[in-house]
Backbone as CSV, one residue per row, in Angstrom:
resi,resn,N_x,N_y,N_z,CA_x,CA_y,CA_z,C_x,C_y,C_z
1,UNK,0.844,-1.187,0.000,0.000,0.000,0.000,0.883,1.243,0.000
2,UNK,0.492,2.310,-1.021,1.594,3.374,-0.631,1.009,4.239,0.069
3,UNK,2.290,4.865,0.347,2.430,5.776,1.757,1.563,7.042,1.098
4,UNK,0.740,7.753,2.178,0.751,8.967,2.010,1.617,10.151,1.811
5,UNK,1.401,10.879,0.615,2.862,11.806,0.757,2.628,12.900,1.382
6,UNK,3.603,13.736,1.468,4.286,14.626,2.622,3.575,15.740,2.312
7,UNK,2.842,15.936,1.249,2.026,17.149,1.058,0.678,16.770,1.367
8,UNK,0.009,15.101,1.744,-1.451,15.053,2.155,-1.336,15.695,3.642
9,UNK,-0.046,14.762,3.955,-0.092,14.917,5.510,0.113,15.837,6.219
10,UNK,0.939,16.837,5.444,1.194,18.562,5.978,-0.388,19.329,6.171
11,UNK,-1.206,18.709,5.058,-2.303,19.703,4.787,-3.268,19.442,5.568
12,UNK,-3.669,17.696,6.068,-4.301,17.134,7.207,-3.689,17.518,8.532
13,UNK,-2.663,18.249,8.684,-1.926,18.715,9.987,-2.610,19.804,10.161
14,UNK,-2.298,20.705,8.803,-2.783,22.509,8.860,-4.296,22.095,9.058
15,UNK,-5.074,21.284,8.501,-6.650,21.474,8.968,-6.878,21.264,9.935
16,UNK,-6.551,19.986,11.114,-6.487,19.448,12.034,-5.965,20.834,13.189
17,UNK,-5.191,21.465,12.974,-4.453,22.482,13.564,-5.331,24.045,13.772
18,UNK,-5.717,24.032,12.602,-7.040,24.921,12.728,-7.788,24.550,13.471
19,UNK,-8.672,23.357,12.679,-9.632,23.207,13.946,-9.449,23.318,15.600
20,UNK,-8.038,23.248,15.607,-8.305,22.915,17.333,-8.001,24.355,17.560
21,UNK,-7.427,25.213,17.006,-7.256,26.623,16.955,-9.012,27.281,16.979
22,UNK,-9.726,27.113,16.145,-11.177,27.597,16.418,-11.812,27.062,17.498
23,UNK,-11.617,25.638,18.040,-11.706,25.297,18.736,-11.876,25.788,20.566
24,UNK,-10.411,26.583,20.538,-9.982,26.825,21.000,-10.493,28.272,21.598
25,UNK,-11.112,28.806,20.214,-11.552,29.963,20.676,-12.904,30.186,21.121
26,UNK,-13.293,29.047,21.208,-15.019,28.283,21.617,-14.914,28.148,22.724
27,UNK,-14.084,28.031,23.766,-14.226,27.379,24.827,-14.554,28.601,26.027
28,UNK,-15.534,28.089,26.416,-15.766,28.778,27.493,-15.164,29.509,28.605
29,UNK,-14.941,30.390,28.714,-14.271,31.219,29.781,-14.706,32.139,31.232
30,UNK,-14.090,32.120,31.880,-15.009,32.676,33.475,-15.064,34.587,32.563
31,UNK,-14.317,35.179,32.153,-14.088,36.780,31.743,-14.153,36.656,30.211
32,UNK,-15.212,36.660,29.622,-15.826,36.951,28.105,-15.197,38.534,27.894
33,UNK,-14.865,38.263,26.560,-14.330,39.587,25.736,-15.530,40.723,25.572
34,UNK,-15.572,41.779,25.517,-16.453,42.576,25.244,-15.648,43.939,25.022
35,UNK,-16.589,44.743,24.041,-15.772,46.100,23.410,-17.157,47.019,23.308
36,UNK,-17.249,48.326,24.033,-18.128,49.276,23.938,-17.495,50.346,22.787
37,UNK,-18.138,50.806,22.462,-17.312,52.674,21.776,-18.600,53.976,21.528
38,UNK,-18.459,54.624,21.290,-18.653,55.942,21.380,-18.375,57.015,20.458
39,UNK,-19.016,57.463,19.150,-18.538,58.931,18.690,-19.059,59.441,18.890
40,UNK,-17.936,60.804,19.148,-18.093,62.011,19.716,-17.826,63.540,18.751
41,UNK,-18.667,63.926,18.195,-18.194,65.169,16.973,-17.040,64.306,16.467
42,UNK,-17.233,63.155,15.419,-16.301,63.114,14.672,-15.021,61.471,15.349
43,UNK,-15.098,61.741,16.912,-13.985,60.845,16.824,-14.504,59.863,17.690
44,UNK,-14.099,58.369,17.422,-14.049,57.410,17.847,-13.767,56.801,19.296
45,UNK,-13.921,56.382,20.546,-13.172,56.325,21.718,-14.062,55.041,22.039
46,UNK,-13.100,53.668,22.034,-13.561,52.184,22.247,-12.967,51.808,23.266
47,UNK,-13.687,51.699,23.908,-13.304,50.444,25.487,-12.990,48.949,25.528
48,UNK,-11.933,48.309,25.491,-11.809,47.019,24.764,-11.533,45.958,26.326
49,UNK,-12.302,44.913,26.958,-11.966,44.485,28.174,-12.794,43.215,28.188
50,UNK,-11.967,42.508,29.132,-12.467,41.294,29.287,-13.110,41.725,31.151
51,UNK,-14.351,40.765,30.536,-15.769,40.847,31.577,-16.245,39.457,32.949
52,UNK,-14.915,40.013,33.849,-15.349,38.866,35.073,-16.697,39.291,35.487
53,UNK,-17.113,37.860,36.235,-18.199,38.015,37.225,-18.149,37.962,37.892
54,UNK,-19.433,38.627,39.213,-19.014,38.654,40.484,-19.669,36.785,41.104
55,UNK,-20.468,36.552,40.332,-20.827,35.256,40.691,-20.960,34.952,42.522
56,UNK,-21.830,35.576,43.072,-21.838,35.861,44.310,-20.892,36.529,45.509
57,UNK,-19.755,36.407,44.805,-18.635,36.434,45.764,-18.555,38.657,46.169
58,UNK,-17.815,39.256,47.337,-17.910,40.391,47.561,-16.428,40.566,47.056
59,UNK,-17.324,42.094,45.954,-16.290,42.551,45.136,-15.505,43.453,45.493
60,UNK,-15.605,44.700,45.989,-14.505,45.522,46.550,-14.283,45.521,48.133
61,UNK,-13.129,45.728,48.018,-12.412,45.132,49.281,-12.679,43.506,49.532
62,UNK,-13.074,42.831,49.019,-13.065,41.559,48.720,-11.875,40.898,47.278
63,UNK,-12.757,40.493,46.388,-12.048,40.241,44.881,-10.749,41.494,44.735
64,UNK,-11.442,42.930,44.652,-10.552,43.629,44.348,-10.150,44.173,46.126
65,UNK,-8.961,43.996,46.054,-8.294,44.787,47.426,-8.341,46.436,47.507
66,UNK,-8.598,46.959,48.519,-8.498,48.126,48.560,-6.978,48.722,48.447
67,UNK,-7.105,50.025,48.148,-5.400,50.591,47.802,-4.766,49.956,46.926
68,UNK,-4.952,48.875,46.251,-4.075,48.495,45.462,-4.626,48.758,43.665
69,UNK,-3.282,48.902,43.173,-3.716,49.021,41.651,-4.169,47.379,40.876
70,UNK,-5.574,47.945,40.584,-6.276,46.718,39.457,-6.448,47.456,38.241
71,UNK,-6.444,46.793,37.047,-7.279,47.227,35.796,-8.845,46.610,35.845
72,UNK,-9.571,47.674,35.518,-11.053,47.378,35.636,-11.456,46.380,34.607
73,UNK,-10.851,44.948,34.832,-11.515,43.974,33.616,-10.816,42.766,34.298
74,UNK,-10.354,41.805,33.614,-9.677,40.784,33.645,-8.747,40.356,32.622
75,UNK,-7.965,39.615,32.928,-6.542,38.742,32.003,-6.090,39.981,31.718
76,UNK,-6.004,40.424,30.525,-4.744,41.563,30.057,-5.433,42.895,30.757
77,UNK,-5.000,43.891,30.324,-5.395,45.926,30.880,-6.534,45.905,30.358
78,UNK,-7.508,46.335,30.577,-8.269,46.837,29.809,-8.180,48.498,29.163
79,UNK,-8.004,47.985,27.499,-7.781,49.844,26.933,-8.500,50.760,26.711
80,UNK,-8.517,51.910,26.282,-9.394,53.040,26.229,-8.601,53.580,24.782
81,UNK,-9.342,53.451,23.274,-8.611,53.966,22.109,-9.913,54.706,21.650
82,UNK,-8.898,55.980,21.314,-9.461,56.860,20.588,-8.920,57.454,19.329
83,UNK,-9.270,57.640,18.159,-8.974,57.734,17.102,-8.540,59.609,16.682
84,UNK,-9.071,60.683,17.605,-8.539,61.646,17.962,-8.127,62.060,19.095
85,UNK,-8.101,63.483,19.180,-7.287,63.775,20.946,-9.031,63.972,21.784
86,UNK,-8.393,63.641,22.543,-9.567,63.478,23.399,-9.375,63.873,25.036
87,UNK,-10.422,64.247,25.665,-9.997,65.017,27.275,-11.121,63.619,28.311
88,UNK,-10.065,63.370,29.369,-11.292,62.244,30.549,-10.951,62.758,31.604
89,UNK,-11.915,63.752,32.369,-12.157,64.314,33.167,-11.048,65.529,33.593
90,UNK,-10.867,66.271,32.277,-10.270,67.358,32.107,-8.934,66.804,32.008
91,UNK,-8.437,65.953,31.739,-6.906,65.567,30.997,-6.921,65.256,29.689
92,UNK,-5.880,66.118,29.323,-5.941,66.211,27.796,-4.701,64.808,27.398
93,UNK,-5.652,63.739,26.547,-4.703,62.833,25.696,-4.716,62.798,24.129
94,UNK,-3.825,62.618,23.883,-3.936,62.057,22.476,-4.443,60.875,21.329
95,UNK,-4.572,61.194,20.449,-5.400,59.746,19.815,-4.595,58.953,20.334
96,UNK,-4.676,57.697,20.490,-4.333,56.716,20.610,-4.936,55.833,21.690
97,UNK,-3.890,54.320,22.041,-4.288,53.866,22.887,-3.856,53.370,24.174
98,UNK,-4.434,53.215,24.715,-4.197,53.865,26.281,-4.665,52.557,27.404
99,UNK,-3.919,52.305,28.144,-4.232,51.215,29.668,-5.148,51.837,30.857
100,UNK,-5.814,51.207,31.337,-6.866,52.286,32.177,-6.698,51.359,33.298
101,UNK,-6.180,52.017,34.638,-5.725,51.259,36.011,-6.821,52.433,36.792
102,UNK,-6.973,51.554,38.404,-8.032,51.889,39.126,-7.461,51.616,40.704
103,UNK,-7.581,52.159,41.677,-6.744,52.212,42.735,-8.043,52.194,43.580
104,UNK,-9.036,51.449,43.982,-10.381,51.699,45.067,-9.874,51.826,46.091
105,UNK,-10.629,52.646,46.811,-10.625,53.012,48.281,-12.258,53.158,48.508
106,UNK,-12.051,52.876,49.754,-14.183,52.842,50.134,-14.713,54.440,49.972
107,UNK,-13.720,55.432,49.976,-14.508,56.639,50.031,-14.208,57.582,48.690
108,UNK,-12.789,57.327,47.777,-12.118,57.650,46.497,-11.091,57.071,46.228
109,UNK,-12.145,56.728,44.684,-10.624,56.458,43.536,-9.982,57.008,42.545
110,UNK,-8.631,56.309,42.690,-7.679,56.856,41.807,-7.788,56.399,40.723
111,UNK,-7.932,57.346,39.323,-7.815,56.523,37.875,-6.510,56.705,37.610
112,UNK,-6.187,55.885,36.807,-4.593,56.069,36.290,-4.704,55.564,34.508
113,UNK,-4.610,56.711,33.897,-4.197,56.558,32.119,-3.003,55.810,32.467
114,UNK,-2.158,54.712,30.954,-0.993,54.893,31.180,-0.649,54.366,29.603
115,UNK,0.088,55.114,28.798,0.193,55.045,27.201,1.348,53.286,27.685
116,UNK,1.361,52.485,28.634,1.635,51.139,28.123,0.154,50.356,27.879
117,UNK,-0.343,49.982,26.425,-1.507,49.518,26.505,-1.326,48.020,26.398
118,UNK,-0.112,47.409,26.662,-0.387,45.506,26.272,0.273,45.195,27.696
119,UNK,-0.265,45.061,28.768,0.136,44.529,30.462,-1.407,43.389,30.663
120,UNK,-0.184,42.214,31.251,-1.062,41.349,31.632,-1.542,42.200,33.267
121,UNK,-2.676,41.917,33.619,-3.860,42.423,34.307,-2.848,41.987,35.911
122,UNK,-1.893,41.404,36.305,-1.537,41.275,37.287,0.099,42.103,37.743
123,UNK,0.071,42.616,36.777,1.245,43.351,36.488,0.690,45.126,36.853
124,UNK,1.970,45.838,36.705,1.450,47.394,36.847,2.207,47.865,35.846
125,UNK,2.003,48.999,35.502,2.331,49.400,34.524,3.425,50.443,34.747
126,UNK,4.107,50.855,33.617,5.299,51.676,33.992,5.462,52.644,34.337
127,UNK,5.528,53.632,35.254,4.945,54.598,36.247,5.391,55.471,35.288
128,UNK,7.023,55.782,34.552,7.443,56.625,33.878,6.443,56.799,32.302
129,UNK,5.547,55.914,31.547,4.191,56.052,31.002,3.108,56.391,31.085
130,UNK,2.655,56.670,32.525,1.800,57.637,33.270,1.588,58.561,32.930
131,UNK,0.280,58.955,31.926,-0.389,60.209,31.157,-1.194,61.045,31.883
132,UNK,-2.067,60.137,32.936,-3.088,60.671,33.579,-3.100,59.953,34.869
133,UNK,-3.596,61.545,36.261,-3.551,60.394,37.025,-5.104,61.661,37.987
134,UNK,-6.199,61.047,38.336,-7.313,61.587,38.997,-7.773,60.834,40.042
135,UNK,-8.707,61.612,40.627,-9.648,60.822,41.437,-11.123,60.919,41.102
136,UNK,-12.057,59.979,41.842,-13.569,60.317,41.486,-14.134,59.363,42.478
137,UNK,-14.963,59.524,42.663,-16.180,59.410,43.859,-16.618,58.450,43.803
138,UNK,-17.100,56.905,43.925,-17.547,56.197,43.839,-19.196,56.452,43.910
139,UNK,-19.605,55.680,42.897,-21.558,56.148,43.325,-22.183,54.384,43.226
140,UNK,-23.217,54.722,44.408,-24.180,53.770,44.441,-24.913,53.043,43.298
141,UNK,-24.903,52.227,41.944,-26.028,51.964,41.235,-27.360,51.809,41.553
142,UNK,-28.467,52.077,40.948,-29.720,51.918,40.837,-30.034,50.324,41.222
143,UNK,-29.173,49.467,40.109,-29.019,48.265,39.492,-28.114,47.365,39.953
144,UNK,-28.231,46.422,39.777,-26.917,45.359,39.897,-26.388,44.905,38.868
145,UNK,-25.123,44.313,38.618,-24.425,44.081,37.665,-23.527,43.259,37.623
146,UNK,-23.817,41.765,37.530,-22.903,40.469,37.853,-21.708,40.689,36.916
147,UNK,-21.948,41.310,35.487,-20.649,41.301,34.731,-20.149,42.890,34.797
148,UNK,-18.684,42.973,34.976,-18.426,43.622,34.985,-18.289,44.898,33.458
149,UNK,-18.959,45.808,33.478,-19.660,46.990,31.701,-18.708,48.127,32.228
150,UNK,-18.780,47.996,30.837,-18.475,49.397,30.533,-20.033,49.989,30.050
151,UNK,-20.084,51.244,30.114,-21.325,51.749,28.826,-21.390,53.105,28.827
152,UNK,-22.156,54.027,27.617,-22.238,55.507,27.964,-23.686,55.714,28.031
153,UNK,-23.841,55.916,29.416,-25.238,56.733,29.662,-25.949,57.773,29.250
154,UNK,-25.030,58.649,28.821,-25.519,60.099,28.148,-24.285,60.569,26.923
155,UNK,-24.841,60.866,26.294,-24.159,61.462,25.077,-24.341,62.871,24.711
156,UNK,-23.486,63.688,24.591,-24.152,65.041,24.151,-22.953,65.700,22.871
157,UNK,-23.420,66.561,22.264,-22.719,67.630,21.137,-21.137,67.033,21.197
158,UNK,-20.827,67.355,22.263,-19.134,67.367,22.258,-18.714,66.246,23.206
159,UNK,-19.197,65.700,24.405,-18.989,64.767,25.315,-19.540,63.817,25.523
160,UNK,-19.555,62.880,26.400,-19.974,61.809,26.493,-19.797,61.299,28.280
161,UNK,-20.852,60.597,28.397,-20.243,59.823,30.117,-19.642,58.693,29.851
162,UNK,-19.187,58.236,29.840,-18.315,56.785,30.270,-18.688,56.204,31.679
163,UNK,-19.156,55.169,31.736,-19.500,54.428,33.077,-19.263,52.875,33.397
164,UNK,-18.199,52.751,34.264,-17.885,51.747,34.715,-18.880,51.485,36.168
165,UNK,-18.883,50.128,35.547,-19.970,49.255,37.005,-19.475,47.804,37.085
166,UNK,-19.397,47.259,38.477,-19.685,45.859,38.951,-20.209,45.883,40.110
167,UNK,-21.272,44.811,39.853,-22.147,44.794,41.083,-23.222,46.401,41.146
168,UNK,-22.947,46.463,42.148,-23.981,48.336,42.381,-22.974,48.934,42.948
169,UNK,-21.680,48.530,42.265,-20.748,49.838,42.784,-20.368,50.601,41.377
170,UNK,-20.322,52.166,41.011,-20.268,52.746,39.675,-19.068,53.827,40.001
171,UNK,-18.526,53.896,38.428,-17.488,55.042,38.692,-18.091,55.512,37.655
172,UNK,-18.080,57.022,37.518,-18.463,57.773,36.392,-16.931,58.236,35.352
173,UNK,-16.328,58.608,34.217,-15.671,58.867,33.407,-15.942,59.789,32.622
174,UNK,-15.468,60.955,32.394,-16.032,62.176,31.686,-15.325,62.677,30.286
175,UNK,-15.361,62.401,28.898,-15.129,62.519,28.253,-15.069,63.550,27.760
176,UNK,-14.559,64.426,26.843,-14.969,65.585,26.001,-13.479,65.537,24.516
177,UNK,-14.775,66.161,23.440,-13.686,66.059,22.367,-13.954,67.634,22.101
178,UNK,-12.884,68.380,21.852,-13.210,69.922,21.218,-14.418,69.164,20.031
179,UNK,-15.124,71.015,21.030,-16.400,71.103,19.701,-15.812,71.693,18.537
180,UNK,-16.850,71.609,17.504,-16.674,71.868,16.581,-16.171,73.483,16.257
181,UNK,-15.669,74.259,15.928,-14.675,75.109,15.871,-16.213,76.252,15.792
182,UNK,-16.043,76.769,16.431,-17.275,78.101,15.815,-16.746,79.484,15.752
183,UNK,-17.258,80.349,14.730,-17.065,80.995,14.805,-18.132,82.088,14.366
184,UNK,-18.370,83.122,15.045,-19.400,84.238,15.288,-19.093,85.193,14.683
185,UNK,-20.518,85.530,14.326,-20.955,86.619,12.815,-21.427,87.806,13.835
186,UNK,-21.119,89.064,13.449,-21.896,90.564,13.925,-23.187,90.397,12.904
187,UNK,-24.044,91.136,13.784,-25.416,91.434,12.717,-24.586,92.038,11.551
188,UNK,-23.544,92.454,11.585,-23.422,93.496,10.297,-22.972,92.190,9.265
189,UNK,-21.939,91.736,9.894,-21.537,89.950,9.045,-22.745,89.423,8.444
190,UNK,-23.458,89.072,9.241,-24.559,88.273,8.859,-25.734,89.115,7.973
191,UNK,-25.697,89.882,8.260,-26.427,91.253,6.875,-26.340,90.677,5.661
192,UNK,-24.900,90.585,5.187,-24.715,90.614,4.201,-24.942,89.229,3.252
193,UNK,-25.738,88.493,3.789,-26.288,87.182,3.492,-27.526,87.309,3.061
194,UNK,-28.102,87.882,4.192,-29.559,87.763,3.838,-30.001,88.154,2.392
195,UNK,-31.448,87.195,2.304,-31.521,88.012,0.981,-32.316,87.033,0.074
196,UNK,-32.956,86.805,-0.666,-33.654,86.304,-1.672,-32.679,85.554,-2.103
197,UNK,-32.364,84.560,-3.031,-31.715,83.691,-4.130,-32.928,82.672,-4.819
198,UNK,-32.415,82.964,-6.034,-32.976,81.893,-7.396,-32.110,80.959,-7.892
199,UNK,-31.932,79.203,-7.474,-31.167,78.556,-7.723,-31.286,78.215,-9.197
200,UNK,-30.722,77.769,-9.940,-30.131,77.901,-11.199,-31.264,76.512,-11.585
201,UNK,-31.839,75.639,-10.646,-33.158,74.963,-11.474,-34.376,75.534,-11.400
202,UNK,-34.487,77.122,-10.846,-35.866,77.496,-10.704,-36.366,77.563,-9.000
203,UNK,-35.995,77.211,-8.419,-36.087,77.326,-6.823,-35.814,78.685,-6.194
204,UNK,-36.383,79.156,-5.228,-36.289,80.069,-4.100,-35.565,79.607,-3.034
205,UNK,-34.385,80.432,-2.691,-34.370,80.381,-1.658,-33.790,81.581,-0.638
206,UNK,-34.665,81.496,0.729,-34.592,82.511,1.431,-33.571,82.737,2.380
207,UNK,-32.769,83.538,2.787,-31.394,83.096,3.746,-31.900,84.569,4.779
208,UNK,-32.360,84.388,6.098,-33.022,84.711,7.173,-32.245,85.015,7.999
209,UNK,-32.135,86.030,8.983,-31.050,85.911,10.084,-32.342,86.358,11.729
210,UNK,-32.051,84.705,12.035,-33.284,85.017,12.905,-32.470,84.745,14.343
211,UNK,-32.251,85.569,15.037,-31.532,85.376,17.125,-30.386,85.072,16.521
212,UNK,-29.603,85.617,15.859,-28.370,85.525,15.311,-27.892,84.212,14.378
213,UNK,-28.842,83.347,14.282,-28.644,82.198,13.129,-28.762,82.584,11.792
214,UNK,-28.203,82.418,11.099,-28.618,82.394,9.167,-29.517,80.993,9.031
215,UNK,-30.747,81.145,8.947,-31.344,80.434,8.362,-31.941,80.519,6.688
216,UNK,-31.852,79.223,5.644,-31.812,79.073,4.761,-33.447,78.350,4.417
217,UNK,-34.306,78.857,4.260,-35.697,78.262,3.210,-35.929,78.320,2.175
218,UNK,-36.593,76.970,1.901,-36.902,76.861,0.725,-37.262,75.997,0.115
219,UNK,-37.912,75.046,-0.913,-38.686,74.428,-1.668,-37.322,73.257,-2.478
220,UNK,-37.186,72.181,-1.687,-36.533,70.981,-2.169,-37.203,70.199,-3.051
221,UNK,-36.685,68.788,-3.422,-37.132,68.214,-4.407,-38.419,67.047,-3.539
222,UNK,-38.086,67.200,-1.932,-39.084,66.554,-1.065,-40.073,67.425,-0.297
223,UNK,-40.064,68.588,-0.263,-40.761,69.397,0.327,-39.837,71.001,0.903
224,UNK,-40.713,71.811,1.996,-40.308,72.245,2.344,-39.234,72.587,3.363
225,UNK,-38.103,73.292,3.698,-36.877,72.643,3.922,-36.382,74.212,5.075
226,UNK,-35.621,74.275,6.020,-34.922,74.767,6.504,-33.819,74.180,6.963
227,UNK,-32.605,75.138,6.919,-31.471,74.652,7.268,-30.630,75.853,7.621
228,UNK,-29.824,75.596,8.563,-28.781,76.179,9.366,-27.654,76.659,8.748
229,UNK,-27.005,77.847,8.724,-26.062,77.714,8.050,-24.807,78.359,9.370
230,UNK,-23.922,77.115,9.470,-22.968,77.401,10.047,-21.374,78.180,9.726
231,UNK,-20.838,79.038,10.390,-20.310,80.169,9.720,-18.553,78.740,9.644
232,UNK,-18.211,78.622,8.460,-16.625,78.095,8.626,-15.484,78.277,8.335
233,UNK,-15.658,79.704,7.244,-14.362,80.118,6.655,-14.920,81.404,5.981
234,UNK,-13.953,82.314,5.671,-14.792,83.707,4.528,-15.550,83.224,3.604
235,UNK,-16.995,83.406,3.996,-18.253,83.312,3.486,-18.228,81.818,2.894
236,UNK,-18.052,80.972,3.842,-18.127,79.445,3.543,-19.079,78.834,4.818
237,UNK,-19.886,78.232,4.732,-20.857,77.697,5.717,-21.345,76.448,5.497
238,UNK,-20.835,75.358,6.474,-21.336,74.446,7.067,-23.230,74.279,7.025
239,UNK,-23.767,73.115,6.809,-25.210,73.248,6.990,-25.653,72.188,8.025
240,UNK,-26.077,72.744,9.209,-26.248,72.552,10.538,-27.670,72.699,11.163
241,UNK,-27.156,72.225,12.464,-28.798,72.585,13.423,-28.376,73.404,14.601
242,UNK,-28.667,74.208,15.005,-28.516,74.888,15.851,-29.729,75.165,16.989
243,UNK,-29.391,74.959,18.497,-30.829,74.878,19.340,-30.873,75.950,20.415
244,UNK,-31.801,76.501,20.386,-31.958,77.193,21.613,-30.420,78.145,21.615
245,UNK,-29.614,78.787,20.372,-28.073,79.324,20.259,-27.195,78.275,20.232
246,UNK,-27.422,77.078,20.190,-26.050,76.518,20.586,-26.272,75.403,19.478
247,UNK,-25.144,75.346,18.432,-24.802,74.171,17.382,-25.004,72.723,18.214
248,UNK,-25.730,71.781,17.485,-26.311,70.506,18.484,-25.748,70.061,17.164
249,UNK,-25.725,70.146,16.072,-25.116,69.137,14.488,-24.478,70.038,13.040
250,UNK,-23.695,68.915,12.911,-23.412,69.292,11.698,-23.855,68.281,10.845
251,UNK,-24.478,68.395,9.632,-24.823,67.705,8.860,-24.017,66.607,8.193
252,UNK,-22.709,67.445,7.322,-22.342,66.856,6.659,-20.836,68.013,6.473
253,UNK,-19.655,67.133,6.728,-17.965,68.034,6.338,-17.650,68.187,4.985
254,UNK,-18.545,67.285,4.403,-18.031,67.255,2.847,-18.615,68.639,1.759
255,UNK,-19.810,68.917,2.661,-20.682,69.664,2.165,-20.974,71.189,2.507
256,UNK,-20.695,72.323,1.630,-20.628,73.341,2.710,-21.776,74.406,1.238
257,UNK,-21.956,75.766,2.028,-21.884,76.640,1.007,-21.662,77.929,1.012
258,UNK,-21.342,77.991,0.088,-20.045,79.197,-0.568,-20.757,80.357,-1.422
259,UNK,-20.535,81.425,-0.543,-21.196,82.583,-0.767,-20.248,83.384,-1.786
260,UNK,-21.087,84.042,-3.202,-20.413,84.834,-4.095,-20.408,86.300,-2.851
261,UNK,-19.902,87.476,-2.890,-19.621,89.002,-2.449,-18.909,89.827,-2.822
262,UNK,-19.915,90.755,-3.045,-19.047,91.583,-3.996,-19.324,92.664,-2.537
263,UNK,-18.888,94.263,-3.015,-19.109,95.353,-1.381,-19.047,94.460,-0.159
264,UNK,-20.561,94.903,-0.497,-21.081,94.311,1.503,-22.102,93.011,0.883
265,UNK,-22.343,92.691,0.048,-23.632,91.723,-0.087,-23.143,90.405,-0.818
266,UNK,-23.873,89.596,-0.605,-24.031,88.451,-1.589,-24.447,88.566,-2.912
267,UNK,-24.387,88.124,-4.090,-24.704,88.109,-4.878,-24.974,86.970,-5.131
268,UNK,-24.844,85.924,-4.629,-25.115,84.631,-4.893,-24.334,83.408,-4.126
269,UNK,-24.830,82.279,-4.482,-23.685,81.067,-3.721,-24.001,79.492,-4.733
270,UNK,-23.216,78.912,-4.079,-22.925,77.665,-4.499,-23.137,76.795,-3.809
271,UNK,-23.464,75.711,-3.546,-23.485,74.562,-2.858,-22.870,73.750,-3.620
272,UNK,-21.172,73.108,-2.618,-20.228,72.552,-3.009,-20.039,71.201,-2.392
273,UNK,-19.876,70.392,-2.657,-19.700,69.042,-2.556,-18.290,68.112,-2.783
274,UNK,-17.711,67.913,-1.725,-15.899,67.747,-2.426,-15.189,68.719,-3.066
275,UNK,-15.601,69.794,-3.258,-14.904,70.663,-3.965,-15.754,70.951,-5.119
276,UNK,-16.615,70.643,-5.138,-17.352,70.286,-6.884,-18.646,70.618,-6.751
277,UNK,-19.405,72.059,-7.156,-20.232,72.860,-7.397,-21.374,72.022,-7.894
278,UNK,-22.318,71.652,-7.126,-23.656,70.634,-7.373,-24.551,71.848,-8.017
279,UNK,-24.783,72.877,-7.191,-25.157,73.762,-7.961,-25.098,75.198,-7.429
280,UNK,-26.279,76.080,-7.886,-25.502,77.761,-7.451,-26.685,78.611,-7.830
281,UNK,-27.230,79.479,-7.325,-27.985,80.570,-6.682,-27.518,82.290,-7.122
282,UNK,-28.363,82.732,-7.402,-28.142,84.002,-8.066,-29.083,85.410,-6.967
283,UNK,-29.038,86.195,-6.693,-29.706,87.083,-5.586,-30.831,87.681,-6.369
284,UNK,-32.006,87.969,-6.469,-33.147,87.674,-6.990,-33.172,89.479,-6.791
């Protein structure tokens, strides 16, 4: 009988080898992987951690010792990556990614950033890598919470909460990314907008300056339409929402529009798209 050759048996190795490799990644574990994230105007900030349980047992000052440094997860650090610069509880970091250590005490804890982000979870991290270092208050949960979450409770314009919980013990985390850059028009600025326009398919449109907003009306291809126009460069504007004075959105970065001026007035504009004039408006 002949032998199998050296290329069946390599390839029955590599399948065999896989399988126990997927295998492998099937198997049940006490701290399941889990990844939250968050955008914020634009940038990205993901919580990446493995999720012990408390499975009856008492968790602080119990599981976790008091005074001593833990990472809030299990097996490796748990990280904190953000894809721009970003501020947690008024410390300014940079994109990237980041180790997040926790120091409990029954009455305040210490957070500790630290730009080493690959430490196995029983280890500390390198003090001279130390980006950030705070305290914060421990709060009571509502709820209980056998696995140990991350999650964001509230989201707003520019920030975000970050909230760590196990059990009904909670730490709060305070995020913020610079808002969006604004910049403010005098009635006399904004004058020179207002004004009737006839878009180049036959449309009206009205550009309003109402509690200091430029608002834009007018007759779309779905109905009737208002829109915001946010101020972003000499006579270039963002199209936005603005609430109660205060920018809550931007629509769209790709998309702006671009006011013709001649003196003091408009004579017309464009609505630009990549660089590339979709279409354009004449002052009526």
């Amino acid at each position: 009988m002949a032998k199998p050759s050296t290329t069946i048996i390599t390839l029955v190795s590599f399948i065999v080898g896989a399988g126990e490799a997927a295998a492998q990644d099937r198997v049940p574990r006490f701290s399941q992987h889990g990844t939250v994230s968050q955008t914020i105007t634009g940038v990205t900030i993901e919580v990446d951690y493995d999720r012990p349980t408390a499975r009856g047992r008492e968790l602080f000052g119990g599981v976790v010792h008091w005074g001593e440094f833990w990472t809030p997860g299990a097996n490796w650090a748990t990280t904190i990556e953000s894809d721009g610069d970003f501020r947690v509880n008024g410390h300014s970091l940079e994109a990237g990614k980041y180790s997040v250590w926790m120091i409990p005490q029954p009455e305040e804890w210490t957070v500790v950033i630290s730009a080493d982000d690959s430490v196995f979870h029983t280890q500390r991290p390198a003090s001279d890598l130390e980006v950030a270092r705070f305290t914060v208050e421990p709060q009571e949960a509502d709820n209980y919470l056998d696995a140990l979450s991350f999650y964001f409770p509230s989201v707003g314009p520019h920030y975000a909460t970050l909230m760590f919980q196990w059990g009904s013990t909670a730490v709060a985390l305070e995020l913020e990314v610079d808002s969006y850059p604004q910049i403010t028009l005098s009635s006399a600025e904004r004058a020179v907008y207002v004004g009737e326009y006839r878009v180049d398919d036959g449309r009206t449109v009205t550009v309003e300056d109402e509690d200091g907003v430029l608002n834009a009306n007018g007759l779309s291809r779905s109905g009737n339409f208002i829109m915001h126009l946010v101020p972003r460069g000499e006579h270039r504007f963002d199209v936005g929402r603005y609430l109660n004075g205060e920018l809550m959105t931007v629509y769209w970065t790709d998309r702006s529009v671009v006011f013709r001026v001649e003196g003091d007035r408009a004579i017309g504009w464009s609505f630009v798209r990549d660089g590339d004039v979709q279409y354009s408006a004449t002052r009526r």
